[in-house]
Each structure stands twice: as structure tokens, then as C-alpha cells.
PDB file of N, H, CA, C and O in Angstrom:
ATOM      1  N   UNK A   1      53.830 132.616  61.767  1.00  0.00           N
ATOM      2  CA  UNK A   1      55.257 132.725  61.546  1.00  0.00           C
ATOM      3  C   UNK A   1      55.669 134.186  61.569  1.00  0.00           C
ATOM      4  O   UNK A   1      54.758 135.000  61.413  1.00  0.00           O
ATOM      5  N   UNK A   2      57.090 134.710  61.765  1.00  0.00           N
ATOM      6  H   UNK A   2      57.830 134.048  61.892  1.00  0.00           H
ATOM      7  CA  UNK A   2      57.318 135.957  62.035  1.00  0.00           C
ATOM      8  C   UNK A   2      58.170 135.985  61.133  1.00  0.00           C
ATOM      9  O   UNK A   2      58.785 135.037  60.645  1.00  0.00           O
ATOM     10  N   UNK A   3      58.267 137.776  60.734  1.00  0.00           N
ATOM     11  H   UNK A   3      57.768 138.546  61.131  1.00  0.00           H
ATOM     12  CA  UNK A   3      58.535 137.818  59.351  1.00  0.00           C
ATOM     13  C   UNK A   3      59.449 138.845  59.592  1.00  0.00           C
ATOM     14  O   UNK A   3      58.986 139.958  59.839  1.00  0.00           O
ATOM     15  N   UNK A   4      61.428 138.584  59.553  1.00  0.00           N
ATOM     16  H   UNK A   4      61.804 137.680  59.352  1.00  0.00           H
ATOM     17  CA  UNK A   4      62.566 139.259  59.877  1.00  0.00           C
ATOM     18  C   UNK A   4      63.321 140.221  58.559  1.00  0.00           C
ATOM     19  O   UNK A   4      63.134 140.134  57.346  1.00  0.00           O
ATOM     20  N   UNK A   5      64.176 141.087  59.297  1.00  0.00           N
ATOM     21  H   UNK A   5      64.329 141.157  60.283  1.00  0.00           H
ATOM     22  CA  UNK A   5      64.609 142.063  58.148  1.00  0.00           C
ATOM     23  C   UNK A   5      66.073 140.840  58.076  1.00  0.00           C
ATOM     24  O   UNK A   5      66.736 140.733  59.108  1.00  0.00           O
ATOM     25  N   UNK A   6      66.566 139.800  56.560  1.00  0.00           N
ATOM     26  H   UNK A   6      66.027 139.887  55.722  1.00  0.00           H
ATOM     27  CA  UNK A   6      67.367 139.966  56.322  1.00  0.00           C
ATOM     28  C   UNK A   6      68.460 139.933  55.259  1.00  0.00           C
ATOM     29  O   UNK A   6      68.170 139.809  54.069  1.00  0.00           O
ATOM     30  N   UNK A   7      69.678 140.040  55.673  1.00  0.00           N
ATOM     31  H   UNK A   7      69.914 140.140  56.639  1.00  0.00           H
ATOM     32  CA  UNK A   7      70.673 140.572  54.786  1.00  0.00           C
ATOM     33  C   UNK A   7      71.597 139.556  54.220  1.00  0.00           C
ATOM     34  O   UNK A   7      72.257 138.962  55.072  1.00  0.00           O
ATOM     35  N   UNK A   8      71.824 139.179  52.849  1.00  0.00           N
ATOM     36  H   UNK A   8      71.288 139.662  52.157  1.00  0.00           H
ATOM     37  CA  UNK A   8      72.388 138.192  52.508  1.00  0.00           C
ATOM     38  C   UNK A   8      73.440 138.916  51.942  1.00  0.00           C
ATOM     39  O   UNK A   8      73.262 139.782  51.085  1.00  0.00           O
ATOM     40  N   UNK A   9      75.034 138.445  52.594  1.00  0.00           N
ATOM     41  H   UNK A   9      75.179 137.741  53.290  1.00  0.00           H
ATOM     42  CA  UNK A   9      75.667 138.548  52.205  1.00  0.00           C
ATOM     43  C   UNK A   9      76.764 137.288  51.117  1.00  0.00           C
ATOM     44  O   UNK A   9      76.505 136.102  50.916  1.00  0.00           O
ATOM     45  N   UNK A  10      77.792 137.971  50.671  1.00  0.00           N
ATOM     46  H   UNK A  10      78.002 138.935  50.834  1.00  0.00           H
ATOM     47  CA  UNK A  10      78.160 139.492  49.841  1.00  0.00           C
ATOM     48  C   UNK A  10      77.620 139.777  49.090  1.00  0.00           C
ATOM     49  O   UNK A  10      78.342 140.393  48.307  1.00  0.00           O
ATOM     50  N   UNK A  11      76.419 139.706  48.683  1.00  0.00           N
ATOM     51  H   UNK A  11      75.832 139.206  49.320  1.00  0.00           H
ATOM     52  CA  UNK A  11      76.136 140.982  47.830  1.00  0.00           C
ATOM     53  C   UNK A  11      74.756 141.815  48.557  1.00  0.00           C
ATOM     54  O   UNK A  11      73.988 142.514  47.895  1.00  0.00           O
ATOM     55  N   UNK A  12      74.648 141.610  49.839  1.00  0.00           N
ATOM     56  H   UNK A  12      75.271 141.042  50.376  1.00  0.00           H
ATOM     57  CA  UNK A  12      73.952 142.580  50.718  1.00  0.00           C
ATOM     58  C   UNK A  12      72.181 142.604  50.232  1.00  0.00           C
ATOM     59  O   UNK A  12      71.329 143.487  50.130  1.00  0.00           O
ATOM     60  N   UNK A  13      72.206 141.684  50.098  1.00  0.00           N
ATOM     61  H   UNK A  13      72.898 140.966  50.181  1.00  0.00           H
ATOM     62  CA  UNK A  13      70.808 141.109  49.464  1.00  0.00           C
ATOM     63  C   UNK A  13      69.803 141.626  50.809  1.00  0.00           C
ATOM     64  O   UNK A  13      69.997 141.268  51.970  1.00  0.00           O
ATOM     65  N   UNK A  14      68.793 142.466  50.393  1.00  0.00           N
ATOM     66  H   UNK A  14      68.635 142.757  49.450  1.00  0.00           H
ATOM     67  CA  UNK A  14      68.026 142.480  51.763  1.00  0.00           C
ATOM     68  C   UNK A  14      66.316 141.543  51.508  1.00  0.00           C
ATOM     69  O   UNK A  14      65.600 141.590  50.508  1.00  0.00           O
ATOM     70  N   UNK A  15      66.117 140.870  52.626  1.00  0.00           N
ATOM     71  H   UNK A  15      66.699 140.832  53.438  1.00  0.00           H
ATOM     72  CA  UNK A  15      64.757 140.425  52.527  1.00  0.00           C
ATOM     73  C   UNK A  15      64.060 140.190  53.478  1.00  0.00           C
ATOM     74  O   UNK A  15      64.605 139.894  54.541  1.00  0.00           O
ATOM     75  N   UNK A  16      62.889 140.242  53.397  1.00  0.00           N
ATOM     76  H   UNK A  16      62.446 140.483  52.533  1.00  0.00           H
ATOM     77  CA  UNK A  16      61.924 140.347  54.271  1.00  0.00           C
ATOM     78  C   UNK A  16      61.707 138.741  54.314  1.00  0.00           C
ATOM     79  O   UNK A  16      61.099 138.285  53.346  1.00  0.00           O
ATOM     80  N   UNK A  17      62.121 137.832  55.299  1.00  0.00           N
ATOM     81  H   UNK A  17      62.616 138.202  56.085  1.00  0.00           H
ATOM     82  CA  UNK A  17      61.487 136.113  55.371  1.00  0.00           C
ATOM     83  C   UNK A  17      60.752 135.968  56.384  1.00  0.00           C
ATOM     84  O   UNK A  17      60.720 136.682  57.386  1.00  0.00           O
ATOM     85  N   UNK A  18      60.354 135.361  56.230  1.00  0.00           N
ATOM     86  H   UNK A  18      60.380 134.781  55.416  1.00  0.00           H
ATOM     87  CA  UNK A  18      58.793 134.259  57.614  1.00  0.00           C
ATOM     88  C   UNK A  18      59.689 133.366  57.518  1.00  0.00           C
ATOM     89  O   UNK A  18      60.112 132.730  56.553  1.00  0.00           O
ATOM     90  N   UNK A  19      60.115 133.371  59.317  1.00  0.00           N
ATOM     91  H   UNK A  19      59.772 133.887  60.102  1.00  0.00           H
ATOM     92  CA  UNK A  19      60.782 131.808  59.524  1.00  0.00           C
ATOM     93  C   UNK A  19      60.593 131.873  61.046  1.00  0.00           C
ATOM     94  O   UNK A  19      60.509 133.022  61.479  1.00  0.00           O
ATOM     95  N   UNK A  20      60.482 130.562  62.244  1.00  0.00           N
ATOM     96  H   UNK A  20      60.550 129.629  61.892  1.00  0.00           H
ATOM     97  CA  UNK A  20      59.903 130.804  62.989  1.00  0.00           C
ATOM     98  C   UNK A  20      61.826 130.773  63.568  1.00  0.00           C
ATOM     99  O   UNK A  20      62.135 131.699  64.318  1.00  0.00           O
ATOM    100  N   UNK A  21      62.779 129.913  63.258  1.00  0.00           N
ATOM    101  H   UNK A  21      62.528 129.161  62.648  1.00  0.00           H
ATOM    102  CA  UNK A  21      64.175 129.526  63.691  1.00  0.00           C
ATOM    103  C   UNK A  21      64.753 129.833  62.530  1.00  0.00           C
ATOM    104  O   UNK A  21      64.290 130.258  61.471  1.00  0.00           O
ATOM    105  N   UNK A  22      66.036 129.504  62.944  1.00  0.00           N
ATOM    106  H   UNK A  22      66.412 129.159  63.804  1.00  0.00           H
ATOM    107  CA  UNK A  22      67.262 129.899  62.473  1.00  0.00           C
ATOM    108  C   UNK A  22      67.183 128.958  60.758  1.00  0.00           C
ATOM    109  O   UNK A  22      67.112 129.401  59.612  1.00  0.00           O
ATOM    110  N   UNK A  23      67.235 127.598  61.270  1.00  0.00           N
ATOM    111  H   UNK A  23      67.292 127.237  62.201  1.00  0.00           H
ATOM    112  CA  UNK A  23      66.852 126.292  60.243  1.00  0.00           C
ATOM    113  C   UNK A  23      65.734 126.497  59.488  1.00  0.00           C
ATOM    114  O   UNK A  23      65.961 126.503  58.278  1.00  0.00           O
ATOM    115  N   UNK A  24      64.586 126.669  59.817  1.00  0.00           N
ATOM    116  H   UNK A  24      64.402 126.664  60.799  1.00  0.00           H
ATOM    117  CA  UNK A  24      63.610 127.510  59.158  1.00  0.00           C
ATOM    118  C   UNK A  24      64.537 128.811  57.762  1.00  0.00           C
ATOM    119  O   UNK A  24      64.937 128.702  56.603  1.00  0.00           O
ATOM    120  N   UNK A  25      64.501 129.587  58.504  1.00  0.00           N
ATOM    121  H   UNK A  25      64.176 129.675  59.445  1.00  0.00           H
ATOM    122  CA  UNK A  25      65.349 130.646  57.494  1.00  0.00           C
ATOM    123  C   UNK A  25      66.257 130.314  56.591  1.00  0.00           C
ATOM    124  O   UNK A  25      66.250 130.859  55.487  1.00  0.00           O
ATOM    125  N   UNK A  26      67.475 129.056  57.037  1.00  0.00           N
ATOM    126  H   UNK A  26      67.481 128.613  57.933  1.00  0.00           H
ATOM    127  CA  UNK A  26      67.738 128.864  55.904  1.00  0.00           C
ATOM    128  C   UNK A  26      67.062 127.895  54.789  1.00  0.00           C
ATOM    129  O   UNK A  26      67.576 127.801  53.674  1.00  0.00           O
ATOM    130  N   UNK A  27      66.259 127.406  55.028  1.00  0.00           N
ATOM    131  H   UNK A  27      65.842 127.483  55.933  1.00  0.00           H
ATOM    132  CA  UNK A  27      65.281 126.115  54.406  1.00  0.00           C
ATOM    133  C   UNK A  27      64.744 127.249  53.663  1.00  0.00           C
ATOM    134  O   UNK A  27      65.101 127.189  52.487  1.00  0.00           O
ATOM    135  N   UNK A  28      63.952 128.345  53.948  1.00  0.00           N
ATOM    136  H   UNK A  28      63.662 128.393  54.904  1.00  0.00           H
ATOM    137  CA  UNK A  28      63.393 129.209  53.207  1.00  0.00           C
ATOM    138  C   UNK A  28      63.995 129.795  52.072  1.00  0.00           C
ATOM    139  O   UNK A  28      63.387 129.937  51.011  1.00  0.00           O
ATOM    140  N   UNK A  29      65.412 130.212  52.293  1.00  0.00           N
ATOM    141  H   UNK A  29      65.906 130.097  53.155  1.00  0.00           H
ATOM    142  CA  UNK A  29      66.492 130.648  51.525  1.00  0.00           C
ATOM    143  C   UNK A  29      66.610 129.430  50.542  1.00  0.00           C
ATOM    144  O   UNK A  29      66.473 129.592  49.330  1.00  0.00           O
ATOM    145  N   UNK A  30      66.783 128.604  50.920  1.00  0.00           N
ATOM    146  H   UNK A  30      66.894 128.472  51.905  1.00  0.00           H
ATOM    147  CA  UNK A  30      67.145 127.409  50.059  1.00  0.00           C
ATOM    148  C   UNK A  30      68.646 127.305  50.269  1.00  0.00           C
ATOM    149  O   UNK A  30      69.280 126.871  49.306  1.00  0.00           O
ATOM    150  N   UNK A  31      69.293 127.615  51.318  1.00  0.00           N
ATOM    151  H   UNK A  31      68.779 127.968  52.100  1.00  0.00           H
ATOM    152  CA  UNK A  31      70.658 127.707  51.612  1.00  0.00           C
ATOM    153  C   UNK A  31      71.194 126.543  52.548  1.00  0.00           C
ATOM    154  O   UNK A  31      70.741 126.374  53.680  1.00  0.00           O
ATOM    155  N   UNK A  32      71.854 126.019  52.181  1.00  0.00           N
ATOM    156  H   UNK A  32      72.222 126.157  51.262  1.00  0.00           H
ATOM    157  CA  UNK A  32      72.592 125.229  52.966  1.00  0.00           C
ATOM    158  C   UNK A  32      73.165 125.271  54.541  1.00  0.00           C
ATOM    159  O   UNK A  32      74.329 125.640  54.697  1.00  0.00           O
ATOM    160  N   UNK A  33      72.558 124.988  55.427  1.00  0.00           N
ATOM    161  H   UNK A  33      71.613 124.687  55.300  1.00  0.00           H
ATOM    162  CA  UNK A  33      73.272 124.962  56.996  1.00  0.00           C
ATOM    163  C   UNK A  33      74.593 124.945  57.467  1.00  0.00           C
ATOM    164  O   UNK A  33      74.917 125.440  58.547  1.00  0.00           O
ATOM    165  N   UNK A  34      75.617 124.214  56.441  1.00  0.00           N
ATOM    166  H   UNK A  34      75.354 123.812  55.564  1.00  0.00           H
ATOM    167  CA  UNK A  34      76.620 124.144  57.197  1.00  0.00           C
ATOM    168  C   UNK A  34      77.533 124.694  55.950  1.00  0.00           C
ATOM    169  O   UNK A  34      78.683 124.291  55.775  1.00  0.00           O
ATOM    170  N   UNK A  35      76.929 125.610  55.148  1.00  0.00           N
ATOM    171  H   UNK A  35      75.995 125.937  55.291  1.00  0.00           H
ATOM    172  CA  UNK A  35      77.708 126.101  53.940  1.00  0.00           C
ATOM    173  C   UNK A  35      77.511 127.550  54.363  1.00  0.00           C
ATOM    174  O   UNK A  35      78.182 128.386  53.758  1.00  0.00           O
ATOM    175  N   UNK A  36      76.410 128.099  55.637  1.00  0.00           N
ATOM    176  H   UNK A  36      75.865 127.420  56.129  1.00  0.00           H
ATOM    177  CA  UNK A  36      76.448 129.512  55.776  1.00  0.00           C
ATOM    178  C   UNK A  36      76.060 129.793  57.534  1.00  0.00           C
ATOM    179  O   UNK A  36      75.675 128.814  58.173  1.00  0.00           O
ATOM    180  N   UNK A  37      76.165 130.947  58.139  1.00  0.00           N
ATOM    181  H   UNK A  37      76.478 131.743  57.620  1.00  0.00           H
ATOM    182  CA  UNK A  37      76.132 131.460  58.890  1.00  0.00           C
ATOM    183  C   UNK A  37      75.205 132.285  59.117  1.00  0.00           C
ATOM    184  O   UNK A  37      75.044 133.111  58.218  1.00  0.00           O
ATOM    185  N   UNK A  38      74.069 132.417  60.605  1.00  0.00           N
ATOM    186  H   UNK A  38      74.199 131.746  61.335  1.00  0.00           H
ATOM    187  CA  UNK A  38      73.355 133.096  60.451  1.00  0.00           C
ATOM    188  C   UNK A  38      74.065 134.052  61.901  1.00  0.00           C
ATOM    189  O   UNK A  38      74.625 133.539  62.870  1.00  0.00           O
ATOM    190  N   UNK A  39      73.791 135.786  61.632  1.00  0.00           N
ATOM    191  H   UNK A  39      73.336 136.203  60.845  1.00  0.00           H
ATOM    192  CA  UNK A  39      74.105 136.206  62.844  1.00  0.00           C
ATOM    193  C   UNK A  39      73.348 137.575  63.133  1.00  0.00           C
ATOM    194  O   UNK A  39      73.165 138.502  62.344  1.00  0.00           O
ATOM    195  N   UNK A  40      72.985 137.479  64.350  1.00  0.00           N
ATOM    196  H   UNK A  40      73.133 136.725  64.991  1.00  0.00           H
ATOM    197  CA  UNK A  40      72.213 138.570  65.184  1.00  0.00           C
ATOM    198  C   UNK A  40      73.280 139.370  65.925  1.00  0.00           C
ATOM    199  O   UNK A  40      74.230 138.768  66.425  1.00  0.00           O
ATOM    200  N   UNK A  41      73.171 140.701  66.022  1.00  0.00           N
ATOM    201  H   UNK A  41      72.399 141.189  65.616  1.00  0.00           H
ATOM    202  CA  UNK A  41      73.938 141.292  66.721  1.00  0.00           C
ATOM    203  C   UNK A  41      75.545 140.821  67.363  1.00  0.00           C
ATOM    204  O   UNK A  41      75.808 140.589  68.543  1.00  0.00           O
ATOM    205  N   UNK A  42      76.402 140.773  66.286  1.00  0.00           N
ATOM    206  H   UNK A  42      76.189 140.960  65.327  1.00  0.00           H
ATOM    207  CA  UNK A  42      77.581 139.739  66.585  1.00  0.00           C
ATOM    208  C   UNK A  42      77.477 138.573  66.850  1.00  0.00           C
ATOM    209  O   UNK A  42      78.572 138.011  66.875  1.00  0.00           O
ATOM    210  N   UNK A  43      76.690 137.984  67.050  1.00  0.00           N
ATOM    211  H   UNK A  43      75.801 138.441  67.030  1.00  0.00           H
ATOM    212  CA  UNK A  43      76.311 136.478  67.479  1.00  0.00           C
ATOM    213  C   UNK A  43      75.683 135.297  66.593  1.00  0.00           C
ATOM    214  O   UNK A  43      74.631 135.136  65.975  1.00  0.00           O
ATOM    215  N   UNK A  44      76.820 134.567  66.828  1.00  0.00           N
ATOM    216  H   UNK A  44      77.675 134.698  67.330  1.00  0.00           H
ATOM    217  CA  UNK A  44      76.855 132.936  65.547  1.00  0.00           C
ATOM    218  C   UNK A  44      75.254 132.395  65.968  1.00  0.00           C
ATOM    219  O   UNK A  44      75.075 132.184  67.168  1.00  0.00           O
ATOM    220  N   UNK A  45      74.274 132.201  65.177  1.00  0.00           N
ATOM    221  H   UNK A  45      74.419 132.372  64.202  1.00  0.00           H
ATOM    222  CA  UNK A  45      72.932 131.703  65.542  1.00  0.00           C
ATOM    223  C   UNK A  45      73.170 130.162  65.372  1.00  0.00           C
ATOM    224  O   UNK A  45      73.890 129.751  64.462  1.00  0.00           O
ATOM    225  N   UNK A  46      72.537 129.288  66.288  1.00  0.00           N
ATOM    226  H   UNK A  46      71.952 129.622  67.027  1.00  0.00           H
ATOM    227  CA  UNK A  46      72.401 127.402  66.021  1.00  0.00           C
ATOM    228  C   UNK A  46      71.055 127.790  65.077  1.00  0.00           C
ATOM    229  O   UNK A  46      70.359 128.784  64.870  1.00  0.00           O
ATOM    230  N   UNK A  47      71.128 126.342  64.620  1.00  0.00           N
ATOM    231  H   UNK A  47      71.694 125.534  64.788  1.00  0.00           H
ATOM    232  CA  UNK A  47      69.760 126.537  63.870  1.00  0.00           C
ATOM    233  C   UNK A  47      68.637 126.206  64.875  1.00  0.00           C
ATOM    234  O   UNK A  47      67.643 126.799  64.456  1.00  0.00           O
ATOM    235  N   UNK A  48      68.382 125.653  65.809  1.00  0.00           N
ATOM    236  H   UNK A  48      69.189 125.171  66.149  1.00  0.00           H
ATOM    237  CA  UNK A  48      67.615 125.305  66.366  1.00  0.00           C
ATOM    238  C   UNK A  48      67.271 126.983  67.342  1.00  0.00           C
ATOM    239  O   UNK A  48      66.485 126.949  68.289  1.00  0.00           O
ATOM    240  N   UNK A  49      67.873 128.140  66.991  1.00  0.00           N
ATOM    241  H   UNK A  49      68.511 128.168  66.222  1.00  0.00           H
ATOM    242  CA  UNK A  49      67.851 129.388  68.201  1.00  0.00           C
ATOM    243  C   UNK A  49      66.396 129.971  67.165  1.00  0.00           C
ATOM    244  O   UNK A  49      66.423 130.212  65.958  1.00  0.00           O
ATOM    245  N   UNK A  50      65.086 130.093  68.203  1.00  0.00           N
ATOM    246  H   UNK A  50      65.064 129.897  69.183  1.00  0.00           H
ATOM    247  CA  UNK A  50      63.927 130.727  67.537  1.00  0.00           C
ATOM    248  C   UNK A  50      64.240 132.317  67.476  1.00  0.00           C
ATOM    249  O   UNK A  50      65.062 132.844  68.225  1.00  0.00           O
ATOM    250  N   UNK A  51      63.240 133.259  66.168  1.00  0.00           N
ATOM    251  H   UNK A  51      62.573 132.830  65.559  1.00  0.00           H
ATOM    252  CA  UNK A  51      63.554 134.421  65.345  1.00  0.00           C
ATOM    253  C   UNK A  51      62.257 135.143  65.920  1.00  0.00           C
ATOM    254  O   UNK A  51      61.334 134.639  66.561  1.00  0.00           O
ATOM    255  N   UNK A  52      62.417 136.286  65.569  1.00  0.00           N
ATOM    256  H   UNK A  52      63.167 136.694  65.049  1.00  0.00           H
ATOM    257  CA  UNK A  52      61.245 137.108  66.308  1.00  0.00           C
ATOM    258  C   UNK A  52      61.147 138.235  64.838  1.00  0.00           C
ATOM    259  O   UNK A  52      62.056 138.579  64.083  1.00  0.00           O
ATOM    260  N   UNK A  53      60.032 138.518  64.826  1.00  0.00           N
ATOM    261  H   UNK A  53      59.293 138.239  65.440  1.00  0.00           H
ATOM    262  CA  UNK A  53      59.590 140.222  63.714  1.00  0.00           C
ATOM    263  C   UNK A  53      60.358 141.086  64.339  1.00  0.00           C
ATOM    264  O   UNK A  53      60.326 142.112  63.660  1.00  0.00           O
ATOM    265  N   UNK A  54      60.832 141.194  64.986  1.00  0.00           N
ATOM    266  H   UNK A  54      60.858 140.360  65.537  1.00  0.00           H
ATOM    267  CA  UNK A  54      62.123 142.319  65.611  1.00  0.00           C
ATOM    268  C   UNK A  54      63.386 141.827  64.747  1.00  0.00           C
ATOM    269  O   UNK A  54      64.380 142.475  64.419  1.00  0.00           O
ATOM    270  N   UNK A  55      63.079 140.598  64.499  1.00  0.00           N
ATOM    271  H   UNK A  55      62.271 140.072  64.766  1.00  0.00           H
ATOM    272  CA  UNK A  55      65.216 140.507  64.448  1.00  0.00           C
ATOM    273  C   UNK A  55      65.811 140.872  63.305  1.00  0.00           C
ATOM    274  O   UNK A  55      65.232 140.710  62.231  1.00  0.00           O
ATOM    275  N   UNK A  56      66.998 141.393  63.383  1.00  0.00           N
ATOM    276  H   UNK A  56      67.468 141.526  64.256  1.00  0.00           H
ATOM    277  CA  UNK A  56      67.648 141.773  62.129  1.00  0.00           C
ATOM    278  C   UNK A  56      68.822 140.571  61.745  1.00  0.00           C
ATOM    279  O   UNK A  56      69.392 140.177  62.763  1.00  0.00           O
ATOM    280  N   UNK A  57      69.225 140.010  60.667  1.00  0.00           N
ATOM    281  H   UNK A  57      68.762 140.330  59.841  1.00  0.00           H
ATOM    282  CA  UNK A  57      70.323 138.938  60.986  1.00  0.00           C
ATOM    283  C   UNK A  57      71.053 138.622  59.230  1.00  0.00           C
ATOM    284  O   UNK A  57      70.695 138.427  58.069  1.00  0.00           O
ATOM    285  N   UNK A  58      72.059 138.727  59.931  1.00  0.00           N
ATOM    286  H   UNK A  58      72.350 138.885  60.874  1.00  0.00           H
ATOM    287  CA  UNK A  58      72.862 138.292  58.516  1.00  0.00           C
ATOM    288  C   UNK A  58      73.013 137.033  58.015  1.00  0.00           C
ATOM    289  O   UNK A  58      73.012 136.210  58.930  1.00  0.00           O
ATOM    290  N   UNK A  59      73.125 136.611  57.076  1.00  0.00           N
ATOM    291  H   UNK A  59      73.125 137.280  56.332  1.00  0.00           H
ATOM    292  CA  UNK A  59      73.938 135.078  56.801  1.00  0.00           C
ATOM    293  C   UNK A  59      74.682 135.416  55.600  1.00  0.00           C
ATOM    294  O   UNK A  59      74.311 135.990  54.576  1.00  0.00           O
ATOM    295  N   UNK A  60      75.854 134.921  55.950  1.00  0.00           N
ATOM    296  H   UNK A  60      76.156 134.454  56.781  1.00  0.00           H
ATOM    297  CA  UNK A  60      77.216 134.752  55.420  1.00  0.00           C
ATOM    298  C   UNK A  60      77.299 133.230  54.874  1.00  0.00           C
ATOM    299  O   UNK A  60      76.757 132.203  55.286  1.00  0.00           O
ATOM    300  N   UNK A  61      78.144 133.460  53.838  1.00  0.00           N
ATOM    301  H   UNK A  61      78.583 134.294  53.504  1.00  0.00           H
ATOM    302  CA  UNK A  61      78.336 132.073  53.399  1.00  0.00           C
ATOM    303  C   UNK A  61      79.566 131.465  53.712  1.00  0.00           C
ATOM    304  O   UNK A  61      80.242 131.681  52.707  1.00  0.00           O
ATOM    305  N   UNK A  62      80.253 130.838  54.503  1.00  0.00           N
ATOM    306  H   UNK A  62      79.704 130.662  55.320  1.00  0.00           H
ATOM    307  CA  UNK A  62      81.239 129.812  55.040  1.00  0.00           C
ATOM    308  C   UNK A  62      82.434 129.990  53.828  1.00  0.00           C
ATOM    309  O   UNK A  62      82.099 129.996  52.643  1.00  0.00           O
ATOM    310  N   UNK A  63      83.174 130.065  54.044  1.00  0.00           N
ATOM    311  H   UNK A  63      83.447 130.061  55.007  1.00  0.00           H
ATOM    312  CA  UNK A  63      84.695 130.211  53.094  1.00  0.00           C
ATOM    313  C   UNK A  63      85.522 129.922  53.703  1.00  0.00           C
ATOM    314  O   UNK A  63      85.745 130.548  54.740  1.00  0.00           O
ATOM    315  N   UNK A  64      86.631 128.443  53.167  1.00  0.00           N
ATOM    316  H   UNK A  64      86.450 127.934  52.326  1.00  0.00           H
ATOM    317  CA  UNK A  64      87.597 127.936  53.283  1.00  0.00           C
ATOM    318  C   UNK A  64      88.716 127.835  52.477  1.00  0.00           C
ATOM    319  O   UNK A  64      88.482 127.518  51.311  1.00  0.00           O
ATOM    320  N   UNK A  65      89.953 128.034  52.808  1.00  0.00           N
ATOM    321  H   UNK A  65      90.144 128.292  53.755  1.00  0.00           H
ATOM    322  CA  UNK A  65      90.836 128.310  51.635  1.00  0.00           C
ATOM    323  C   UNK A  65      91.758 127.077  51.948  1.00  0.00           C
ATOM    324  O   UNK A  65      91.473 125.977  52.420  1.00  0.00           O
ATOM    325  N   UNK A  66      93.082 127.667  51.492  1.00  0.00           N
ATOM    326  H   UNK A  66      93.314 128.561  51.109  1.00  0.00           H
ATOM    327  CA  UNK A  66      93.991 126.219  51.441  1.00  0.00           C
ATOM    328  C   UNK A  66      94.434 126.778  52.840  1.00  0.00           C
ATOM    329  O   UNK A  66      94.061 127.758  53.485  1.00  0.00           O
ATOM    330  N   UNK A  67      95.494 125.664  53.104  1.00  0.00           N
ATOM    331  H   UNK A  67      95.797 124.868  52.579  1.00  0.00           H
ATOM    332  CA  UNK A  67      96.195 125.136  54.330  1.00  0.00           C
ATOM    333  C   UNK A  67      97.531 126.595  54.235  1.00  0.00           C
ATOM    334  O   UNK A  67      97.659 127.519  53.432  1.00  0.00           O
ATOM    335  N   UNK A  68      98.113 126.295  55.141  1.00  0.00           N
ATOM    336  H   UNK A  68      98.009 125.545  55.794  1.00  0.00           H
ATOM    337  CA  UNK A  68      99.416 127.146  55.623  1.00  0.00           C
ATOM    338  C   UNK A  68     100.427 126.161  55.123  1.00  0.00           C
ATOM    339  O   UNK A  68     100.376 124.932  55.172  1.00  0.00           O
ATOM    340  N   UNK A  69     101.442 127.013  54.589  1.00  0.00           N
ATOM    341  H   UNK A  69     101.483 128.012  54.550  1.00  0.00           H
ATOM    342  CA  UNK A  69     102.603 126.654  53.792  1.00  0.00           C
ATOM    343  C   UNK A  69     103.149 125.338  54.757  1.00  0.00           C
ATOM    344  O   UNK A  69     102.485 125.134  55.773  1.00  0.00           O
ATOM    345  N   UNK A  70     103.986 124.694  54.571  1.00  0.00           N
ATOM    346  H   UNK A  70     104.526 124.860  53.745  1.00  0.00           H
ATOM    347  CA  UNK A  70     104.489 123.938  55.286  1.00  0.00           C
ATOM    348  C   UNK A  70     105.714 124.533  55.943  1.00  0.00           C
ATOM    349  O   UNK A  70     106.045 125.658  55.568  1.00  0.00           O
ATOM    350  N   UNK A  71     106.371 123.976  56.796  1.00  0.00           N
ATOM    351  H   UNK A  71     106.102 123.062  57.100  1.00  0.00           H
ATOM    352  CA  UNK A  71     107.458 124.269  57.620  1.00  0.00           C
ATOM    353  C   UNK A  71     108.478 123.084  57.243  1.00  0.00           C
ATOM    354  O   UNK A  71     108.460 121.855  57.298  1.00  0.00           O
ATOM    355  N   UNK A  72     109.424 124.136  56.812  1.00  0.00           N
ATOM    356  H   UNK A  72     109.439 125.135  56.768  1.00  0.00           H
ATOM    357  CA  UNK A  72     110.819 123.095  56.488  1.00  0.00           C
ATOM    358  C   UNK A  72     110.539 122.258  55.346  1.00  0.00           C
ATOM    359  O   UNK A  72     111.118 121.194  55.129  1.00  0.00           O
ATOM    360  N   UNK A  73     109.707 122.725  54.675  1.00  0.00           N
ATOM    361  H   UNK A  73     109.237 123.590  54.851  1.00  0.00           H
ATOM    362  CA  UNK A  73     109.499 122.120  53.398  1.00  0.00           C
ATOM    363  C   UNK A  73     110.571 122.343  52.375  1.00  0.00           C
ATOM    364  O   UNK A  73     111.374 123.129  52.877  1.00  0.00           O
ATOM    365  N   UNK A  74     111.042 121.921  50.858  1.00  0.00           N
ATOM    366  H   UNK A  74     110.390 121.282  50.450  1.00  0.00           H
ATOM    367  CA  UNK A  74     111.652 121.870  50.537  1.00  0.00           C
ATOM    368  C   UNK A  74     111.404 123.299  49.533  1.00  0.00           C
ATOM    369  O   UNK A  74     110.318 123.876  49.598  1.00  0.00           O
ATOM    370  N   UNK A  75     112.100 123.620  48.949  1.00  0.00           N
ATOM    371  H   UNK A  75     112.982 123.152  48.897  1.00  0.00           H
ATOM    372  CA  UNK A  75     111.806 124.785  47.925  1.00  0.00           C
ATOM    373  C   UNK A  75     112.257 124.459  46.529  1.00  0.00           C
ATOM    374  O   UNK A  75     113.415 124.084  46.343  1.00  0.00           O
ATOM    375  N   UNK A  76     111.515 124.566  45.668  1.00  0.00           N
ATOM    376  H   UNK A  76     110.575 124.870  45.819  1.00  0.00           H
ATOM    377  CA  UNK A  76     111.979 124.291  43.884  1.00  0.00           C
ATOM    378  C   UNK A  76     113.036 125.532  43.916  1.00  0.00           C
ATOM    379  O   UNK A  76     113.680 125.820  42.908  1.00  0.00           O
TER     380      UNK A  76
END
């Protein structure tokens, strides 16, 4: 298994993991797949994309907020 520099964000967590893929890495993390983001050089990783001892890669955790105001809605 190959063993990558990375960075957990926000709080910039750095670690050294053995993972051979993307899914791998987060299984290792213990992080959820569709609750975070893994990325190499600007680029959204699938989990199924294999990792190399070269790679550097972030994962972000997924954040959703509320909806956009409505239109023509009424006002209190």
C-alpha cells in the first residue's frame, strides 16, 4: 500500500495514510464518502481513482446550507 501526504480540512490536519484509492483513504479516515471530498491538484477525486506515495490531497467536508429566499413571497 502507498503511503500519501494528507490534509484534513478545516482544521488543516496533516497525515501521513496508506491507502491504495481514494475509498480506501476515506475508510482509513473513518470518514464518510458522500459527507467529504477528496482533491489532488484542483481536482474532485471518485473514490474508485487509485493514490500513489507522490500524492498530496485534501479532503474537505461537504457543507450544505438552506435554500434561497423565495421570490414573491410574502413579508411579515
Amino acid at each position: 500500500m502507498t503511503s500519501m501526504r494528507v490534509t484534513i480540512l478545516p482544521d488543516r490536519e496533516r497525515k501521513d495514510v496508506a491507502a491504495r484509492t481514494v475509498g480506501d483513504l476515506l475508510k482509513t479516515l473513518g470518514l464518510h464518502s458522500d459527507a467529504h471530498l477528496v482533491i489532488r491538484r484542483e481536482e474532485i477525486l471518485t473514490r474508485d481513482i487509485r493514490l500513489t506515495d507522490e500524492d498530496e490531497v485534501e479532503v474537505w467536508p461537504v457543507i450544505s446550507g438552506g435554500g434561497l429566499p423565495s421570490i414573491g413571497g410574502s413579508e411579515a
